[in-house]
C-alpha positions as CSV (number, residue, x, y, z in Angstrom):
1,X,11.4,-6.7,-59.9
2,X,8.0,-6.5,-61.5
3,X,8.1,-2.7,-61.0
4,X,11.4,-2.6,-63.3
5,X,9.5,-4.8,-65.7
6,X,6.6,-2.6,-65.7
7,X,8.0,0.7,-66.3
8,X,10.5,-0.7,-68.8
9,X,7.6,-1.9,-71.1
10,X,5.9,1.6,-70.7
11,X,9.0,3.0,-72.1
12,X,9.3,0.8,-75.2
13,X,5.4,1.4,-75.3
14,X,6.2,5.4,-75.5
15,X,9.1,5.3,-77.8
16,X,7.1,3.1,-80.5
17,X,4.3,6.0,-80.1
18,X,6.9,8.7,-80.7
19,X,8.5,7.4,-84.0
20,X,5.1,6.5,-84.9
21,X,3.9,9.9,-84.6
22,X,7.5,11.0,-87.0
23,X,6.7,8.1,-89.3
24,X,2.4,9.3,-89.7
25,X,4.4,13.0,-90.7
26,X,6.2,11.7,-93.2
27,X,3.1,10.1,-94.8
28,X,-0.4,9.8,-96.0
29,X,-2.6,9.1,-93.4
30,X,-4.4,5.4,-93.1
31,X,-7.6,4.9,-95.1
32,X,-8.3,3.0,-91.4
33,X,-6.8,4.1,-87.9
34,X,-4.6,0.7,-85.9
35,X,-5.9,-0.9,-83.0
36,X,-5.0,0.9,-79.2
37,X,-2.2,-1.1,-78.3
38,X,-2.2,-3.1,-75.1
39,X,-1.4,-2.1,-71.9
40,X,1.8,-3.6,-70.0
41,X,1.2,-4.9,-66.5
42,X,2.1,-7.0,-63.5
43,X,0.4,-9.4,-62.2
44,X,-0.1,-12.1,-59.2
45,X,-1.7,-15.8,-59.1
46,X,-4.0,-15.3,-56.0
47,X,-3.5,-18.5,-54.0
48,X,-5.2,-20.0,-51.4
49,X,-3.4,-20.1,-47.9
50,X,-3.3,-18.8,-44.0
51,X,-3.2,-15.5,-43.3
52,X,-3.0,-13.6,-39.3
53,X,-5.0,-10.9,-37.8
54,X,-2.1,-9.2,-35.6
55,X,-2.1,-6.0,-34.3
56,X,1.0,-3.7,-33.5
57,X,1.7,-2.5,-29.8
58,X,4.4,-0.8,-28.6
59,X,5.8,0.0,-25.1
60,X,8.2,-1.0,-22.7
61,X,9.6,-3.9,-20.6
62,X,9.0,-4.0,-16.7
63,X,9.4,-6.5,-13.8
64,X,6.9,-7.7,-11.4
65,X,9.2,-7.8,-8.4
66,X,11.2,-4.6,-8.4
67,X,11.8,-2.7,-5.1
68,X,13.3,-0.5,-3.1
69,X,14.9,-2.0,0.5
70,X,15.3,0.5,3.1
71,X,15.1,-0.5,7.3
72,X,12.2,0.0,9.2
73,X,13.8,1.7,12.0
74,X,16.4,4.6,11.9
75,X,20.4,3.9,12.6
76,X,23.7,3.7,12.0
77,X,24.9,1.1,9.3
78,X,27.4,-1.6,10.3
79,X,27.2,-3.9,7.4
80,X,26.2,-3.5,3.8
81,X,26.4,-7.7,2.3
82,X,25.9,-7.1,-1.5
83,X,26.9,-4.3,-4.5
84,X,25.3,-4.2,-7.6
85,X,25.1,-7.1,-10.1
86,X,25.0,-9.5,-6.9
87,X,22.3,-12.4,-7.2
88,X,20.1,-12.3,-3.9
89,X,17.7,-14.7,-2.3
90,X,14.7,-13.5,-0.3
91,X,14.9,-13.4,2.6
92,X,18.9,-12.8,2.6
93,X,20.6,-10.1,5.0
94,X,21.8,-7.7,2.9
95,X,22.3,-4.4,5.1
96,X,23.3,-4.7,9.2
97,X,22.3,-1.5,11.4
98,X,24.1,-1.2,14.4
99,X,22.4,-3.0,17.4
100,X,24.1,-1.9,20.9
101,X,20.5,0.1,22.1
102,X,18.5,-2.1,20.9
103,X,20.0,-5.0,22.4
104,X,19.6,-2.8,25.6
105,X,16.4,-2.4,25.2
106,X,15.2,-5.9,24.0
107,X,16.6,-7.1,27.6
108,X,14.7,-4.3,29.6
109,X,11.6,-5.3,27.6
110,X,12.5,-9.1,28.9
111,X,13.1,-8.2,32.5
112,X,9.5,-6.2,32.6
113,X,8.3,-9.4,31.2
114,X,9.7,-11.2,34.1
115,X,8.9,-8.7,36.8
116,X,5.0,-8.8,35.7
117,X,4.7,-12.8,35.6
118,X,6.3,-12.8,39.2
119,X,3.2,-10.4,39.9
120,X,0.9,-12.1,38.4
121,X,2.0,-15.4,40.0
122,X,1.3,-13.8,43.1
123,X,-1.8,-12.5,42.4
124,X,-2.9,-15.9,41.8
125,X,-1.3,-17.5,44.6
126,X,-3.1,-15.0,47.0
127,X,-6.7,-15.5,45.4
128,X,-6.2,-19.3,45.5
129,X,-5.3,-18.9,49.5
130,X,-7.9,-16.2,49.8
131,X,-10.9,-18.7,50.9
132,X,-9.1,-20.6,52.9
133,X,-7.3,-17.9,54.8
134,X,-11.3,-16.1,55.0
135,X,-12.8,-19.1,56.5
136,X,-9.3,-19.2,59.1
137,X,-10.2,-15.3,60.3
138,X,-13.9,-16.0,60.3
139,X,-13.3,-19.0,63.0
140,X,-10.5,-16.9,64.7
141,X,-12.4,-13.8,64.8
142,X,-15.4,-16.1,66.4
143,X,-13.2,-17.8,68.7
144,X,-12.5,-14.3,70.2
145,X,-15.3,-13.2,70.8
146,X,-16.1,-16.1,72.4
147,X,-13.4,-16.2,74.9
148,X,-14.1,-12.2,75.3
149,X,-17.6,-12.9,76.2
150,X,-16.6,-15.5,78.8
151,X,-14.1,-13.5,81.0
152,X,-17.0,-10.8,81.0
153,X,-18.8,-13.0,82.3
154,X,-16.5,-13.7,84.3
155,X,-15.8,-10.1,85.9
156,X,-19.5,-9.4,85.8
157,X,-20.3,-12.2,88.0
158,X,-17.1,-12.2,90.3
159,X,-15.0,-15.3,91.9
160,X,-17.0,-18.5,92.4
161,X,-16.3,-20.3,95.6
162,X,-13.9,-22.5,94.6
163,X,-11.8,-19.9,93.5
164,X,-12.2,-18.2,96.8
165,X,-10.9,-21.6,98.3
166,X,-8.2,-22.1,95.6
167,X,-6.8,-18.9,96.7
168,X,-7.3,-19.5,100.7
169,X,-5.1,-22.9,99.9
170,X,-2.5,-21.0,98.2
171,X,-1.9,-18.0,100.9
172,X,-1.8,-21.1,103.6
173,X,0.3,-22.9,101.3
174,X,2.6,-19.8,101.1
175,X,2.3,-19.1,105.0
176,X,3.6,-22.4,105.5
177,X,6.5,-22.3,102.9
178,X,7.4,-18.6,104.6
179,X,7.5,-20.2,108.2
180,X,9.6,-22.8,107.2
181,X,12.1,-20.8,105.2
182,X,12.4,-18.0,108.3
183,X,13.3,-20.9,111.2
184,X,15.6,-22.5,108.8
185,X,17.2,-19.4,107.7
186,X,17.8,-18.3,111.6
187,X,18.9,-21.7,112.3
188,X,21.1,-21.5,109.7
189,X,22.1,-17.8,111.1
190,X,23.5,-19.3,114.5
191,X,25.1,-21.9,113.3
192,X,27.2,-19.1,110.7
193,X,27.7,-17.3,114.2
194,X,29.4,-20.7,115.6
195,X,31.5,-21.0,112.2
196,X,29.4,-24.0,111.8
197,X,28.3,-23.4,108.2
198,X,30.0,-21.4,105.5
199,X,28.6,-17.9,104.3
200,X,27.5,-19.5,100.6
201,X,24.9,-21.5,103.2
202,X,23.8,-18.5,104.7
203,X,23.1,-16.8,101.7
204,X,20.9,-19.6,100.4
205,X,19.3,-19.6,103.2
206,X,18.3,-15.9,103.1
207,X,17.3,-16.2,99.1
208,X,14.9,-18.8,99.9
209,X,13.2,-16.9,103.1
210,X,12.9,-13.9,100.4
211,X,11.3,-16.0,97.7
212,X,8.7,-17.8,100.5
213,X,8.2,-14.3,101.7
214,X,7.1,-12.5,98.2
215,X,5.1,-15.5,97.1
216,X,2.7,-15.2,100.1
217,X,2.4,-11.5,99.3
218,X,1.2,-12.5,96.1
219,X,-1.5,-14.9,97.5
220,X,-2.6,-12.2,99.8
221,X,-3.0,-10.0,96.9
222,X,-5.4,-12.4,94.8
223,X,-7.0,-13.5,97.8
224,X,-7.9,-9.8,98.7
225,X,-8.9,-9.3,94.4
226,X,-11.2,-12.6,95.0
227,X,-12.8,-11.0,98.0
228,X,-13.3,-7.7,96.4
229,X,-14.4,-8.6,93.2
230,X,-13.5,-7.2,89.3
231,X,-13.4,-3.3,89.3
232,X,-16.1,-1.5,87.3
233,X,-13.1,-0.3,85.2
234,X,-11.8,-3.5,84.2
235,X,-15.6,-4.8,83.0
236,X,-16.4,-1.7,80.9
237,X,-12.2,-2.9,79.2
238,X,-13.4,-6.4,79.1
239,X,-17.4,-5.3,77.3
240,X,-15.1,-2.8,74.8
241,X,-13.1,-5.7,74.0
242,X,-16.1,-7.4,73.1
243,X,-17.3,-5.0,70.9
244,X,-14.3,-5.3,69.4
245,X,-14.3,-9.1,68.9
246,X,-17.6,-8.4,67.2
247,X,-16.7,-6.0,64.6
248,X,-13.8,-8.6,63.5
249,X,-16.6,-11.4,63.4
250,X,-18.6,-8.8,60.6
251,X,-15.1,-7.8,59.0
252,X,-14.4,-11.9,58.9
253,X,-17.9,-12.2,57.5
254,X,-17.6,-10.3,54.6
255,X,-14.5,-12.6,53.4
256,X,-16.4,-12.5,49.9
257,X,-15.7,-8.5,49.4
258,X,-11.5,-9.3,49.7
259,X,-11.8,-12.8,47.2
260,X,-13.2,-9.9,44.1
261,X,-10.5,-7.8,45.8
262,X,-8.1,-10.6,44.9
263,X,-9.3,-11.3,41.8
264,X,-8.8,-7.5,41.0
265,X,-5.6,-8.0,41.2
266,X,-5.3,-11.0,39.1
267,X,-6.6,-8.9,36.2
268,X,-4.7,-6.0,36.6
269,X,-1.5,-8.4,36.5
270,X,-2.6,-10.0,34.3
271,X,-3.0,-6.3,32.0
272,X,0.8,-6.0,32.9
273,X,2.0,-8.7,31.6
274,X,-0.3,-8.2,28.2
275,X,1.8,-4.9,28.2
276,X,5.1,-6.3,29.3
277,X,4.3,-8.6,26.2
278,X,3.1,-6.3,23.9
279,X,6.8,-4.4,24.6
280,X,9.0,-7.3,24.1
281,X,7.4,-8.1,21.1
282,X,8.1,-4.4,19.6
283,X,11.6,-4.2,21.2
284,X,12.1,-7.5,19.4
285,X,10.8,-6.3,16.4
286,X,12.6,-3.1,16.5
287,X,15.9,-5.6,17.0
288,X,15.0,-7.7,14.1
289,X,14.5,-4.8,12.0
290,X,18.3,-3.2,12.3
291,X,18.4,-7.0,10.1
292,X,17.5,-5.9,6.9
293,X,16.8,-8.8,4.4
294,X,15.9,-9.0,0.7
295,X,12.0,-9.6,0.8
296,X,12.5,-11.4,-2.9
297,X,15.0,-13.0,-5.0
298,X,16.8,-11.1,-7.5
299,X,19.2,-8.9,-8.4
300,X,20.9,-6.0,-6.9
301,X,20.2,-3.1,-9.1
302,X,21.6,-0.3,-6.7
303,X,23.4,0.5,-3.7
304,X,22.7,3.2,-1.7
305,X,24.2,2.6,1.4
306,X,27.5,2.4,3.2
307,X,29.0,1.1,6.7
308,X,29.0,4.1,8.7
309,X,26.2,6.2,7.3
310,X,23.3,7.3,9.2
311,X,19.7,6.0,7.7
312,X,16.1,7.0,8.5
313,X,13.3,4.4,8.9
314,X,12.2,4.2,4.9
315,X,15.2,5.7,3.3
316,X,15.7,3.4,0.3
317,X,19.1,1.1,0.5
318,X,19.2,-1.3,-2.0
319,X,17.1,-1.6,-5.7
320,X,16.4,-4.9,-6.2
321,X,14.6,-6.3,-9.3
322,X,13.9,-9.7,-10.7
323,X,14.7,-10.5,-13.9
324,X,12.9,-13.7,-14.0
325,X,9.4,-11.8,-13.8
326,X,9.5,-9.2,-16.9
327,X,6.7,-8.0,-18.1
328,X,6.1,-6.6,-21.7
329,X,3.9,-3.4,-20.8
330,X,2.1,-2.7,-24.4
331,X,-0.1,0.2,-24.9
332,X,-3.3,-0.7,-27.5
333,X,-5.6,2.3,-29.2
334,X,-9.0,2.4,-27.9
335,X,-10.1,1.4,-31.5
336,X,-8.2,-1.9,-30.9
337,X,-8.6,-3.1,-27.9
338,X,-11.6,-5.0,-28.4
339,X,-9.7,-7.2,-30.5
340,X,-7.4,-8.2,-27.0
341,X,-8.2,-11.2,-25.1
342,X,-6.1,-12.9,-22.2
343,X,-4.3,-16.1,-23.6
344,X,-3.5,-14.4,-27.2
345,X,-0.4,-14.9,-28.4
346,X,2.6,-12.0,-28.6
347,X,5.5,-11.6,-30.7
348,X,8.0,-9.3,-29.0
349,X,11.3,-7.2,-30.5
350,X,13.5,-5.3,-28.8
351,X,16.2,-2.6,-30.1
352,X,18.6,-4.4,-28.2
353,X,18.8,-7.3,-29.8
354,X,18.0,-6.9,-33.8
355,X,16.4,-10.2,-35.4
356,X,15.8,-11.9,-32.6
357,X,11.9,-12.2,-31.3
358,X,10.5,-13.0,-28.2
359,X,7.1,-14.8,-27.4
360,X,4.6,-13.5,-24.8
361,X,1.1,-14.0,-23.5
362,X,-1.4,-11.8,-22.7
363,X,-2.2,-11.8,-18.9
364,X,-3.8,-8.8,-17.9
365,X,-5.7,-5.8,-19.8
366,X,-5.8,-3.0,-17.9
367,X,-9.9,-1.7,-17.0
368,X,-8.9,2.3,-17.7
369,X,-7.3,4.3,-20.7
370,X,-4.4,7.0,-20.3
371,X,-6.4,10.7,-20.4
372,X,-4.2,11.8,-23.3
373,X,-3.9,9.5,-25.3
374,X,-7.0,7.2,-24.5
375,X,-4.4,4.2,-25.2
376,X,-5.4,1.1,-22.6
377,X,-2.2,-0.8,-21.2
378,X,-1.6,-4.5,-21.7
379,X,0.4,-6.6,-20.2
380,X,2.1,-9.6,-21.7
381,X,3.9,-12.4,-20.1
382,X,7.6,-13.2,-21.0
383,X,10.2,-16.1,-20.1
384,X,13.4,-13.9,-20.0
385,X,16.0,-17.2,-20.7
386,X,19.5,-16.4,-20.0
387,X,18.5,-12.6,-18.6
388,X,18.5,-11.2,-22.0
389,X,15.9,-8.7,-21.5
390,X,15.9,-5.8,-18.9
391,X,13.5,-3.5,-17.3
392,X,12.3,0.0,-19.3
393,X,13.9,-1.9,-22.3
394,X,11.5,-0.3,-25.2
395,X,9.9,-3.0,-27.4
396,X,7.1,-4.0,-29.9
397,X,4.9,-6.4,-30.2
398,X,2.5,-8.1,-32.8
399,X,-0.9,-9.2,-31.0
400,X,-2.2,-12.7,-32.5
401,X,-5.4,-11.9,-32.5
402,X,-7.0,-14.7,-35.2
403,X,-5.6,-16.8,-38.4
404,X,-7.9,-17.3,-41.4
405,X,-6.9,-20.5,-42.9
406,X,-7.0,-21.8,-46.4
407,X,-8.5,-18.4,-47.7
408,X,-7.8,-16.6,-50.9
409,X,-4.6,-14.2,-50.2
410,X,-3.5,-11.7,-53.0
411,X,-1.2,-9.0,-52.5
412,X,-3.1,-5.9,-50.9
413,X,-2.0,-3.3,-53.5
414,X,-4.0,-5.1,-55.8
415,X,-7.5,-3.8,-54.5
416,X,-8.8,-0.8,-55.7
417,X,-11.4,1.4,-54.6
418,X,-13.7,2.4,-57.6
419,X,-17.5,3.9,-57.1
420,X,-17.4,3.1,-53.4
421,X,-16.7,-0.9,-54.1
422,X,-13.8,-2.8,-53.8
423,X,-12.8,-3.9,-56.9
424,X,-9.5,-5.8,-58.2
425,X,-8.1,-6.4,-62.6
426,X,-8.0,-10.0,-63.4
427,X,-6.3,-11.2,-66.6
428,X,-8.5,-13.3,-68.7
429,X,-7.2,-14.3,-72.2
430,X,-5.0,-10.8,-72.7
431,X,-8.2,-8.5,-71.2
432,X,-8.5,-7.3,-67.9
433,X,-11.6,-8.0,-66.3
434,X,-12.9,-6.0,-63.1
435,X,-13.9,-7.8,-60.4
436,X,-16.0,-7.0,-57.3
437,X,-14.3,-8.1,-54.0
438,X,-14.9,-8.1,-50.3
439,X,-11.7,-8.0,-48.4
440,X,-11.0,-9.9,-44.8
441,X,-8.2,-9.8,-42.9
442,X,-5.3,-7.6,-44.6
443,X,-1.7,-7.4,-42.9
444,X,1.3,-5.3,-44.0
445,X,1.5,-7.8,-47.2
446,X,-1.7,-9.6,-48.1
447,X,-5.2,-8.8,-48.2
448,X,-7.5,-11.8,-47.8
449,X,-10.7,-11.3,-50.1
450,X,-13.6,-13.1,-51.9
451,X,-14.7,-12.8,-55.6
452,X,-11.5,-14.3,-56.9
453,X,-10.8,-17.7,-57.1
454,X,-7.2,-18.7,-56.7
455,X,-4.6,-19.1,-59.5
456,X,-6.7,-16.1,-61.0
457,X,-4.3,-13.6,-62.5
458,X,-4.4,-10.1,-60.5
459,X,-3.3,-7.3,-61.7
460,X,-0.5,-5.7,-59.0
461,X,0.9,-3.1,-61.0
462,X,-0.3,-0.8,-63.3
463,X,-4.2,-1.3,-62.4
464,X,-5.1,2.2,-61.5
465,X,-5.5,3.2,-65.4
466,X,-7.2,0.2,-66.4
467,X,-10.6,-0.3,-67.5
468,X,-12.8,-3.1,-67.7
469,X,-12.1,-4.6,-71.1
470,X,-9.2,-3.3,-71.7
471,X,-6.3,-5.4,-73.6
472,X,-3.2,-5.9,-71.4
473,X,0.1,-7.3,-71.8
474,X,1.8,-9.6,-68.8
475,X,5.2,-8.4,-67.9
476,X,5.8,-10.1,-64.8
477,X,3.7,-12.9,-63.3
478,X,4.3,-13.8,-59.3
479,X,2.6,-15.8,-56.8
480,X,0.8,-14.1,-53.8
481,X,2.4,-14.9,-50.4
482,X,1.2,-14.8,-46.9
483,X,3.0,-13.3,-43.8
484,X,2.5,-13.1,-40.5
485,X,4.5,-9.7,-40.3
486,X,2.3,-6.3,-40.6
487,X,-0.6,-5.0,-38.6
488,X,-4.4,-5.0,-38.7
C-alpha cells in the first residue's frame, strides 16, 4: 500500500515540476530561485520485539522401518495372508511355503538324533562296566592259570598212591558188579528155558550183565593210565596251555588300555550327537523358515507373491514400511551446517497438504557431505498422527536455530549499503537523517539491527536517492513486524 502511496506522490511531485517549468516560460524569471521541494517517502516505526534465526532445508520424507520380506529358503508358495494396505504386526505370518520335504527331513534329522543318544548311552554304559568287568578277567584269567599250572603238575609228577588205590577199588568194585550180573543173567537164562520167567526178564538181565561188563573195562583202562603215567604229549598240551593262561593274565593286566578305549568311544558319540544336534537344529530352522513372518509392524506396501509361484531364498515378497517412524530427511549447505544442533526445533511443509505444518526435531546430522553437491543430510524426527505423511513425500523445512528477544526489528529493505557501512534514513522533524547500523539476525521480513532506537521513523521506501539532510515528506507510516517465516 505504501508503494501506491509513494509513487503517487512522485507523480503529483512531477506534474507540479512540469507546469512549473510552462508557467517560468511564460514569465520573468525570480529575482530569487524557490526552495528544492521535499522528497515523498515511506516509512516504518522500528519496534522492539522477537525475531528467529531459521534456516531453509529441503528434502524428502523416509521411514525407519521399511523393508523388503522374502524367505530364507527356496519353495513353492502355499499361502500369501495379506495384500496391500493391510495393517501387520511383527512377527505375523504373512507368506506360507510349502512344507511336505521339509517335514521329511525335520523327522530324519530327529531319528539321527535318537539313533546317536542310544549310542552314546551305550558308550557310557560300557565305560561305567568297564572296571568292573577288567578286574572280573583279571581274577578269571588268574584263576586259570592257576588251575593250568596244577594239572601240570599233575601230569609231570604222575598218579599219587591213593589214586593208584582209588582205581584198584574201582576195577574190584566193577569185577564184583560183573560177576554178579553174569550168574544172575544165566540163572535167569535157565529159568527162560523152563518158561519160568518172561523174555522182558531176560532181557533185563542181559542189559545189566552188559553195563557191569563195560564199566570194568573202563576201570581197567584208568587203572592201566595210572600205572603208566601221563604221555609226554599230553604234558607238552597241558605246559602250552599254560602259556596260554599266562598271556590272558598280561592281556587282563592291561585292563587300563581298554577303559581309554572306552572312553574313546564316549567322545566319539558324544561328536554324533553334537552333529545329530547341530542337523536338527538346521532342519528345524529350514522348517521354520518356509514360515515367513513380518519382522516389524506396519503396513503392507507391496505384494509380490502369489500361492503357487516358485521363490528363491532372498527374493523379496512383501514391502513393508511403518508409518509411525517417518523421518524428515533434509539436506543443509556446507555453509549452514554449523548452525545444526540435535534438539533444534523444525517446521515441516509438504505439497500434499497446503497450509498445514508439521513439527520435527533434529536427531541425527549425518558426519559426511554428498560429493556433488557438498550438501550434509539431516535428519529430523516427526509424529505422523492419523498417517498423513508418507515415505519419499518431498518437503521443507525451517531449522530453529536461535530467537533474539526484545530486539529492535525494522523491515529489512530498509538497510542500505553506502561506502561499505550499513546505513538506514530516519525521519527527524521532516529531514532524513542517515544512520550507521549493525544488523543481527535478518529473516525473509525483518532485519534485527542496532543504532536505531525503536519508534524511530525508517525510511522503507524511497531511501536509495536520499541524502543526509535532505527534506522529506511522509506518505505512509507502518509499524515494523516480526516473523518467524524466511531464512537466515
Amino acid at each position: 500500500m505504501y508503494r501506491k502511496a509513494f509513487i503517487a506522490g512522485f507523480t503529483l511531485l512531477g506534474m507540479a515540476g512540469v507546469l512549473g517549468g510552462c508557467a517560468r516560460r511564460g514569465t520573468a524569471p525570480p529575482v530569487q530561485q524557490a526552495a528544492a521541494p521535499a522528497t515523498a517517502v515511506a516509512v516504518v516505526s522500528a519496534r522492539t520485539g522477537d525475531i528467529p534465526f531459521t534456516i531453509s532445508v529441503t528434502g524428502s520424507l523416509q521411514t525407519l522401518d521399511d523393508v523388503m520380506v522374502s524367505a530364507k529358503v527356496p519353495g513353492k508358495i502355499a499361502k500369501v495372508f495379506v495384500r496391500e494396505g493391510d495393517t501387520v504386526q511383527a512377527g505375523q505370518l504373512v507368506v506360507q511355503l510349502e512344507t511336505d520335504d521339509l517335514e521329511a527331513q525335520l523327522r530324519q534329522a530327529e531319528a539321527t538324533l535318537r539313533s546317536a543318544r542310544a549310542r552314546l548311552q551305550q558308550a557310557q554304559t560300557a565305560l561305567e562296566l568297564q572296571p568292573t568287568q577288567n578286574e572280573t578277567n583279571l581274577r578269571q584269567a588268574e584263576a586259570a592259570l592257576e588251575a593250568a599250572r596244577a594239572r601240570l603238575r599233575a601230569l609231570e609228577a604222575g598218579a599219587r598212591r591213593q589214586e593208584r588205590k582209588q582205581v584198584e577199588e574201582q576195577v574190584a568194585s566193577a569185577k564184583a558188579n560183573l560177576d554178579n550180573a553174569q550168574a544172575n543173567l544165566e540163572r535167569v537164562r535157565r529159568l527162560y528155558q523152563q518158561d519160568a520167567v518172561p523174555k522182558q526178564q531176560l532181557d533185563a538181565a542181559q542189559t545189566a550183565y552188559d553195563i557191569a561188563l563195560a564199566q570194568y573195562r573202563t576201570a581197567q583202562e584208568q587203572l592201566s593210565l595210572v600205572q603208566e603215567g601221563a604221555r609226554q604229549e599230553d604234558i607238552e598240551a597241558q605246559r602250552a596251555l599254560v602259556k596260554q593262561a599266562e598271556e590272558a593274565v598280561r592281556l587282563a593286566q592291561t585292563g587300563n588300555l581298554q577303559l581309554r578305549v572306552r572312553q574313546d568311544e564316549v567322545n566319539a558319540a558324544k561328536a554324533l550327537v553334537a552333529q545329530a544336534e547341530a542337523g536338527l537344529f538346521y532342519a528345524r530352522e529350514q522348517y521354520e523358515a518356509a514360515f515367513v513372518r513380518s519382522p516389524i509392524g506396519g503396513t503392507v506396501a507391496m505384494r509380490a507373491a502369489q500361492p503357487g509361484q516358485v521363490t528363491g531364498a532372498g527374493t523379496p515378497l512383501l514391502r513393508i514400511v511403518n508409518l509411525n517412524t517417518i523421518f524428515f530427511e533434509a539436506r543443509v549447505s556446507e555453509t549452514e551446517v554449523r548452525y545444526v544442533r540435535q534438539g533444534q526445533q523444525v517446521t515441516v511443509t509438504v505439497d500434499a497438504y497446503p497450509g498445514k505444518s508439521f513439527v520435527g526435531t533434529v536427531s541425527r546430522i549425518y558426519p559426511v557431505g554428498s560429493e556433488g553437491s557438498r550438501d550434509f543430510v539431516v535428519r529430523v524426527d516427526m509424529r505422523n498422527e492419523g498417517g498423513m505423511l508418507k515415505p519419499q513425500m518431498f518437503a521443507r523445512g525451517e531449522i530453529l536455530v536461535d530467537v533474539r528477544r526484545n530486539v529492535v526489528l525494522i523491515p529489512k529493505d530498509a538497510v542500505l549499503v553506502q561506502d561499505g557501512k550499513q546505513v538506514v534514513f530516519v525521519v527527524k522533524e521532516g529531514v532524513a537523517r542517515r544512520v550507521a547500523v549493525q544488523t543481527g539476525y535478518i529473516n525473509g521480513t525483518n532485519a534485527e539491527v542496532r543504532g536505531v532506537p525503536a519508534g524511530a521513523q525508517v525510511v522503507v521506501q524511497g531511501q536509495e536517492n536520499l541524502r543526509d539532510g535532505d527534506k522529506v515528506r511522509v506518505e505512509q507510516l507502518q509499524t515494523a513486524e516480526a516473523t518467524t517465516a524466511g531464512g537466515s
